[in-house]
GUDO-612960 format. One record per residue (C-alpha): residue number from 1; chain; x, y, z. Coordinates in steps of 0.001 Angstrom, whole numbers, plus 500000, padded with zeros to 6 digits. Layout:
<rs>
@nr: NUM kette: A c1: X c2: Y c3: Z
...
</rs>
This chain:
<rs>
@nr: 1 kette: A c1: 500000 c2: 500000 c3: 500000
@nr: 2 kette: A c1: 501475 c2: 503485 c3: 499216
@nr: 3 kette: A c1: 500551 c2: 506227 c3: 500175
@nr: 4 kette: A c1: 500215 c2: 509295 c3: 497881
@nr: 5 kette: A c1: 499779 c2: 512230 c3: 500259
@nr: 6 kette: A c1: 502042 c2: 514483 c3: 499625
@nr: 7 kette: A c1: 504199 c2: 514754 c3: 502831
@nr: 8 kette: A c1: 505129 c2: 517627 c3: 504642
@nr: 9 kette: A c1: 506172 c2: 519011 c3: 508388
@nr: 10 kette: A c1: 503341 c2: 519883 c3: 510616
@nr: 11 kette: A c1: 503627 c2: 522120 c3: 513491
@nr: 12 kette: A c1: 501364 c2: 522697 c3: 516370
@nr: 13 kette: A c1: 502649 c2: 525460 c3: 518804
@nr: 14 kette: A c1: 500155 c2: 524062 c3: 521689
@nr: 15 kette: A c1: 500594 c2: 520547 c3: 521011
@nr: 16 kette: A c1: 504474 c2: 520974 c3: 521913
@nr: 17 kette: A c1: 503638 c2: 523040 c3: 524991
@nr: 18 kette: A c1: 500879 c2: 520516 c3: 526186
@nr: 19 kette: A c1: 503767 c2: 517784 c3: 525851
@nr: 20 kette: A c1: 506750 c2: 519324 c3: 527926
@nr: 21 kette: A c1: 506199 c2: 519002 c3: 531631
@nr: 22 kette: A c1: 505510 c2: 521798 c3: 533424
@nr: 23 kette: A c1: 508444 c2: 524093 c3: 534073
@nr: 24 kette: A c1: 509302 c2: 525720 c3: 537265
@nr: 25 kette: A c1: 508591 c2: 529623 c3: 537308
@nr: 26 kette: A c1: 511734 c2: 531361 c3: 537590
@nr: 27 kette: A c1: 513228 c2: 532090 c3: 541392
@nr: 28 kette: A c1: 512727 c2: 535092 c3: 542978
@nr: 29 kette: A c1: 515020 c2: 536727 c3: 545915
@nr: 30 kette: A c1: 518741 c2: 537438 c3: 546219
@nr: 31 kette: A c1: 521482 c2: 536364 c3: 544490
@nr: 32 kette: A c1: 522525 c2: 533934 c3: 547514
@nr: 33 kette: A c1: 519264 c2: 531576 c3: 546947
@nr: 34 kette: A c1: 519777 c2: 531360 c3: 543260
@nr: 35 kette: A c1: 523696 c2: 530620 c3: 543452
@nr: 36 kette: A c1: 524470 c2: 528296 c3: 546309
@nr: 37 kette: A c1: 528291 c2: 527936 c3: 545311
@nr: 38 kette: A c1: 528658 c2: 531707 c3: 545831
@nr: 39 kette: A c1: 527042 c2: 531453 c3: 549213
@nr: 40 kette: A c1: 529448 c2: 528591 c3: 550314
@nr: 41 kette: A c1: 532614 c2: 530543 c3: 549163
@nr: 42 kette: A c1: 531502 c2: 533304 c3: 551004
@nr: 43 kette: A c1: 531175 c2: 531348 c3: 554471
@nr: 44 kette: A c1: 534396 c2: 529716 c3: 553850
@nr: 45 kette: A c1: 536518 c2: 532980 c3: 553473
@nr: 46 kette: A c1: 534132 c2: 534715 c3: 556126
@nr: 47 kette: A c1: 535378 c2: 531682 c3: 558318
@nr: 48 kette: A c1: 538755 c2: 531823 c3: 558166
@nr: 49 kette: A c1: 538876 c2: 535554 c3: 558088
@nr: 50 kette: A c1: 537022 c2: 534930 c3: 561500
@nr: 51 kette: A c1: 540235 c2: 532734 c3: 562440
@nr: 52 kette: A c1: 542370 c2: 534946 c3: 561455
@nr: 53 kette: A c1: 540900 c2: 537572 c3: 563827
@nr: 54 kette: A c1: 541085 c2: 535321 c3: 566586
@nr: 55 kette: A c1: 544422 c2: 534986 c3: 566640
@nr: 56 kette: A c1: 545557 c2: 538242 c3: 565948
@nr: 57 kette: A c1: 543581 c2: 539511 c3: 569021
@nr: 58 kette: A c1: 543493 c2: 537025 c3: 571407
@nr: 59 kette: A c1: 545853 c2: 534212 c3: 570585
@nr: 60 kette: A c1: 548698 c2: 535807 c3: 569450
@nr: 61 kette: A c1: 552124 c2: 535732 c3: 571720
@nr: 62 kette: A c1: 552208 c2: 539212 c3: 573122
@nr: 63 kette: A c1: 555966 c2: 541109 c3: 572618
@nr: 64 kette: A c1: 557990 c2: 541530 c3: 575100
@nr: 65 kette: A c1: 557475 c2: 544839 c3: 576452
@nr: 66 kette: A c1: 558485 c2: 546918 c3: 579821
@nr: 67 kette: A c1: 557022 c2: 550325 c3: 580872
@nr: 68 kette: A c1: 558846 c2: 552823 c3: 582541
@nr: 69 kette: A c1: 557994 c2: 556738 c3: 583233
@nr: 70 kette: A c1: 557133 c2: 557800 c3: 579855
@nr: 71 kette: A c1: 558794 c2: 555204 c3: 577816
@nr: 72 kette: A c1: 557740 c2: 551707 c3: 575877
@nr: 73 kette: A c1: 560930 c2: 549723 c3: 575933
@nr: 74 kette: A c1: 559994 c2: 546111 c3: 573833
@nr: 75 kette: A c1: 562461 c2: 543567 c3: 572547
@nr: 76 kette: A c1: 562510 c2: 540950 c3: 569799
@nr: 77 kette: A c1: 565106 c2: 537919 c3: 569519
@nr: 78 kette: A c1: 565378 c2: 534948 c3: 566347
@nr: 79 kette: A c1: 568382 c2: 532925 c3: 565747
@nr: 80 kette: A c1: 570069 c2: 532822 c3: 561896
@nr: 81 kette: A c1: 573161 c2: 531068 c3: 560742
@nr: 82 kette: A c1: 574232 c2: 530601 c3: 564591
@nr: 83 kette: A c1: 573664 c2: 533885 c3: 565207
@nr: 84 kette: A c1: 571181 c2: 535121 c3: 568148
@nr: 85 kette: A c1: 569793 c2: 538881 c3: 566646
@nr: 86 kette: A c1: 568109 c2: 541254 c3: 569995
@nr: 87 kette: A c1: 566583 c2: 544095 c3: 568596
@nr: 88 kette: A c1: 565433 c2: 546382 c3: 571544
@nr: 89 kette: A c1: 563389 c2: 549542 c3: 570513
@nr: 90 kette: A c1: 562512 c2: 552221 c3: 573280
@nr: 91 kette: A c1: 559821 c2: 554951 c3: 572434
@nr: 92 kette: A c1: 558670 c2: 558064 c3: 574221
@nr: 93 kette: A c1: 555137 c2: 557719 c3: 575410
@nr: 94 kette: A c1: 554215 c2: 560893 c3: 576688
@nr: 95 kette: A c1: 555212 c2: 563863 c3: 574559
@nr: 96 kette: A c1: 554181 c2: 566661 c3: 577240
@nr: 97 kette: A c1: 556680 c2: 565393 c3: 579632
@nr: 98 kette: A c1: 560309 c2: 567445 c3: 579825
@nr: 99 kette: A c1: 562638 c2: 564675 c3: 578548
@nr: 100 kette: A c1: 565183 c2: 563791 c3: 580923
@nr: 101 kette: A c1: 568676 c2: 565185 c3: 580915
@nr: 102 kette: A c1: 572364 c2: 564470 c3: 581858
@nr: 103 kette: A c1: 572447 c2: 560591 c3: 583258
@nr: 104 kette: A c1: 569052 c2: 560613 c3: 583551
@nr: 105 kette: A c1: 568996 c2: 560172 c3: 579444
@nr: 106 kette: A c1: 570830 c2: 557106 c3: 579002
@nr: 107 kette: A c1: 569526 c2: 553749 c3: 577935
@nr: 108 kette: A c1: 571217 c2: 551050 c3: 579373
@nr: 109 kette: A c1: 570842 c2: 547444 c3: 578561
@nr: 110 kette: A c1: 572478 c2: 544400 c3: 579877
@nr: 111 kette: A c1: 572478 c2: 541338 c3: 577130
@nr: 112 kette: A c1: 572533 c2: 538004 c3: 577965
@nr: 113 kette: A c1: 576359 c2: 537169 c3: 577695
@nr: 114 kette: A c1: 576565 c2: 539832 c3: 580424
@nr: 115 kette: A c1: 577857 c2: 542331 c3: 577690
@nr: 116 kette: A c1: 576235 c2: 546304 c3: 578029
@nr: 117 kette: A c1: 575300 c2: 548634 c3: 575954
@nr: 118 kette: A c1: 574159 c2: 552452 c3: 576232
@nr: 119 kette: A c1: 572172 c2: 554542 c3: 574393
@nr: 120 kette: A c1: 570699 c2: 557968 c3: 574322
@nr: 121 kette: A c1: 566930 c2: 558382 c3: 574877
@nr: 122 kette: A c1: 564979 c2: 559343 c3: 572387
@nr: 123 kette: A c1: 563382 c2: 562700 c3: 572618
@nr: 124 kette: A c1: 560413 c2: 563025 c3: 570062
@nr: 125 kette: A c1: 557712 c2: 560292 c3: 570205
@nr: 126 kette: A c1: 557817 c2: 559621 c3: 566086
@nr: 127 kette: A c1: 561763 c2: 558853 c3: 566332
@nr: 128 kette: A c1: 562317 c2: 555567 c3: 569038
@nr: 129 kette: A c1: 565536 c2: 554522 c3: 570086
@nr: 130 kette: A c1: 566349 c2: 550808 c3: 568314
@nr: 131 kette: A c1: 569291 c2: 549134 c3: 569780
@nr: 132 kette: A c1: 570592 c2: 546190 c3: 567891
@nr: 133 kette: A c1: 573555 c2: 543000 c3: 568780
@nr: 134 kette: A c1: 574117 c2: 539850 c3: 567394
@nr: 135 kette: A c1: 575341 c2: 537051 c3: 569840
@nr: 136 kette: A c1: 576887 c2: 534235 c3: 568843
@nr: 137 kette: A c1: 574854 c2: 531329 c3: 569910
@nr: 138 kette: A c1: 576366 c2: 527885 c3: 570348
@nr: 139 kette: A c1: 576932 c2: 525791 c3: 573658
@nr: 140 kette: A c1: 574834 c2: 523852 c3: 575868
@nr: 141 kette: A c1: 572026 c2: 526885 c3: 575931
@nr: 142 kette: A c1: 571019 c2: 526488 c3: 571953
@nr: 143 kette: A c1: 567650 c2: 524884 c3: 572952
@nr: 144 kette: A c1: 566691 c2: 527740 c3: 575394
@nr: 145 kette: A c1: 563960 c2: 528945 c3: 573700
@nr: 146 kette: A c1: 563791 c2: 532963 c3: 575821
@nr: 147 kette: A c1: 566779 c2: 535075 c3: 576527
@nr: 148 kette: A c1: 566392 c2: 537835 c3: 579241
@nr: 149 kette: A c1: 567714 c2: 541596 c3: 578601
@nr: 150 kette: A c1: 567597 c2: 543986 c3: 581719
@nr: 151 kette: A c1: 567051 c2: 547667 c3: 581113
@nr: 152 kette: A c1: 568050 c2: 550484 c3: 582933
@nr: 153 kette: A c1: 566658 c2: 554112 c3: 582596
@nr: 154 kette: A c1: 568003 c2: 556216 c3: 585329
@nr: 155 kette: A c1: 567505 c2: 554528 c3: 588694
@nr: 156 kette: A c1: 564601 c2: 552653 c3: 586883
@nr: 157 kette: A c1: 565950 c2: 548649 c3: 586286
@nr: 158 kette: A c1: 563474 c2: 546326 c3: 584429
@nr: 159 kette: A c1: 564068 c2: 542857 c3: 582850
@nr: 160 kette: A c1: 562181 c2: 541319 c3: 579749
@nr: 161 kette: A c1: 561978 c2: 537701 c3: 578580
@nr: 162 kette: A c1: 562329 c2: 537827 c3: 574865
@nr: 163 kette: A c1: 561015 c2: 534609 c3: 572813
@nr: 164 kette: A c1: 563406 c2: 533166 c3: 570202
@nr: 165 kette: A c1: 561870 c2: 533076 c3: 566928
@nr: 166 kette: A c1: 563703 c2: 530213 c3: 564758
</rs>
């Protein structure tokens, strides 16, 4: 049997519509219901910006640091190549004060291997005093892992415990 219709495409706009299921309507609301990914990424850095935070604030190991009348004295230590660096920086807190004069202005600080050193003062808050040595440091005391520096201002004596960073 043949058929001699001639043939042809036939299209029916509401027959294809009546055969697809139904589709959802389009989601309304912010950009965080419609794109979950971005909403995850934005927890994870808020998270560990949140971390980060935390220890800068409250976890962190504070510097060594000494107070005396109108000064800041604080102290830093790490070891390199056998080497133990002290950096000692002294600022002038109060700017109102009359800086001190004669004796009175000298730094003094005992190091560890019992070796001094003296230094002015400083006498404008934005310029501190930085005081630097480099100890050699081998011997039975390599795993020690604070060193102690004693400052003197005056009559004023103070010691710190500074951590060694390695």
């Amino acid at each position: 049997m043949v058929d001699h219709s001639p043939s042809g495409y036939h299209y029916n706009r509401e027959e294809r519509l009546a055969q697809r299921p139904d589709r959802p309507e389009p989601q309304t609301g912010g950009i965080f219901r419609r794109n979950r990914s971005l909403t995850i990424i934005l927890l994870d850095v808020s998270l560990v910006l949140l971390m980060f935070l935390l220890y800068l604030f409250l976890f962190r190991p504070q510097p060594a640091r000494a107070e005396f009348d109108g000064y800041e004295v604080t102290g830093s230590a790490f070891l390199f190549d056998e080497g133990l660096y002290l950096t000692v920086t002294t600022t002038r807190t109060n700017e109102d004060s009359v800086p001190p004069t004669g004796a009175e202005s000298l730094l003094t600080l005992v190091w560890p291997d019992e070796s001094t050193a003296t230094d002015v003062l400083p006498v404008n808050v934005s310029f501190p005093t930085v005081t630097r040595i480099v100890l050699p440091w081998t011997g039975p005391d390599t795993e020690a892992d604070r060193v102690s520096v004693t400052i003197a201002i005056g009559e004023a004596t103070e010691s710190i415990e500074l951590r060694i960073d390695r």
